[in-house]
Structures are given as structure tokens and as C-alpha cells.
C-alpha positions in Angstrom: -33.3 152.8 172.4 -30.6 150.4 171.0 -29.4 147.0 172.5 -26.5 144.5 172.3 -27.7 142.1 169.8 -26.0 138.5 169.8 -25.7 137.2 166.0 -25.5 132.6 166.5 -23.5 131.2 164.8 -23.7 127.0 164.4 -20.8 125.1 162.4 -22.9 124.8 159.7 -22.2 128.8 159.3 -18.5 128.4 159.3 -16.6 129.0 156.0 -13.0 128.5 156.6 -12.0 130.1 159.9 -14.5 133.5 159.3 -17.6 133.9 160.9 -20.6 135.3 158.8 -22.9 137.4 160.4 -26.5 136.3 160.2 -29.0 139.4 161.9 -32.4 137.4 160.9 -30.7 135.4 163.5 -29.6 137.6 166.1 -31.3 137.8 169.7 -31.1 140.7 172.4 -28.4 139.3 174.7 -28.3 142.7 176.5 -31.4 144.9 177.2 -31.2 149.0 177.4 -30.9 149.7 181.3 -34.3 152.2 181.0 -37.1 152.5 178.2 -37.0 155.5 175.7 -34.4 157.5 174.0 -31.2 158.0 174.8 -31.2 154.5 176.9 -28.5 151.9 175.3 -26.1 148.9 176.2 -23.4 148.9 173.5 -20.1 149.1 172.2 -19.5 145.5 173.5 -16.3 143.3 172.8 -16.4 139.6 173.0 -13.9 136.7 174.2 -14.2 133.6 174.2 -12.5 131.8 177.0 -12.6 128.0 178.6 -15.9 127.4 176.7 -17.6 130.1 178.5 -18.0 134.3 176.5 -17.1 136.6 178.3 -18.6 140.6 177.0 -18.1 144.0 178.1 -20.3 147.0 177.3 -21.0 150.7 178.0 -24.5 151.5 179.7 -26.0 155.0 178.3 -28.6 156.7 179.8 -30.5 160.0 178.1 -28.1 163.2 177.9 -28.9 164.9 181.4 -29.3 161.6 183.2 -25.6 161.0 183.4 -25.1 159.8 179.6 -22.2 157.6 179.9 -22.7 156.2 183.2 -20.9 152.5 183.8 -19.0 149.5 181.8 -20.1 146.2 182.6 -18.4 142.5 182.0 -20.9 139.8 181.3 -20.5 135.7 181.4 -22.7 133.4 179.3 -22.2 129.4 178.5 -24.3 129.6 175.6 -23.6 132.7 173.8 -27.2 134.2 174.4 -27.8 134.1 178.1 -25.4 136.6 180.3 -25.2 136.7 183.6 -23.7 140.0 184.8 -20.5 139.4 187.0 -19.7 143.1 187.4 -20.5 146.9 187.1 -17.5 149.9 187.1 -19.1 153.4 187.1 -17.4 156.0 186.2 -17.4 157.3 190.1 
């Protein structure tokens, strides 16, 4: 079972204009849509946009179950709170 994890940055992590990834600080931003294996959110890409980031990610579900099932598009002020605003499945 695998999840979106968001890494947070503060300025104090800055150097120059690159970002360093810090996992001992990361948080689940995403949850798996279903407990056990072969349930995952991931894939995501990230934009920031008018202070607000904006992610989309590929929903999985176990092979059988309709593996690769949806995309979804996510909103979040603080980088670690998402409010969904949208779901496409694949029908």
C-alpha cells in the first residue's frame, strides 16, 4: 500500500534556488483509496500557483479490481492539507 508523501520545506531549507528533500519530514498528504496491497495514490506532479498547490495523481486499486482506475487534481494552501477539486475516470 503506498501513498503520496508531501516532503516541507521552510526557507531555512533553501540553498540557492534548489529544494532539498527532507523524508524524516515528510507527511501523507494523500492516503491509498482502500487498505492492502495493490491500493496506491501516486505518480503525482505539483504546481504552485497564486499561493495555493495544486497536485495530480493516479488512484490504483489491486490488479482485478480495475488497477488503474482515476486521476485526480488536488488544492491545498498549506502544502499538506488537500482538498480534492476533481476525479476523471478512465470511463
Amino acid at each position: 500500500m503506498s501513498s503520496i508523501e508531501i516532503v516541507i520545506i521552510d526557507e531555512g531549507d533553501v540553498a540557492g534556488e534548489v529544494l532539498v528533500p527532507r523524508p524524516e519530514q515528510s507527511v501523507v498528504a494523500v492516503p491509498p483509496p482502500g487498505d492492502g496491497p495493490g491500493y496506491w495514490a501516486g505518480g503525482p506532479s505539483a504546481v504552485e500557483w497564486d499561493g495555493d498547490i495544486y497536485l495530480a495523481y493516479r488512484l490504483r486499486r489491486p490488479l482485478g479490481m480495475g488497477r488503474g482506475y482515476a486521476v485526480a487534481v488536488a488544492r491545498s494552501g498549506d502544502g499538506e492539507h488537500f482538498e480534492t477539486l476533481l476525479t476523471i475516470t478512465k470511463e
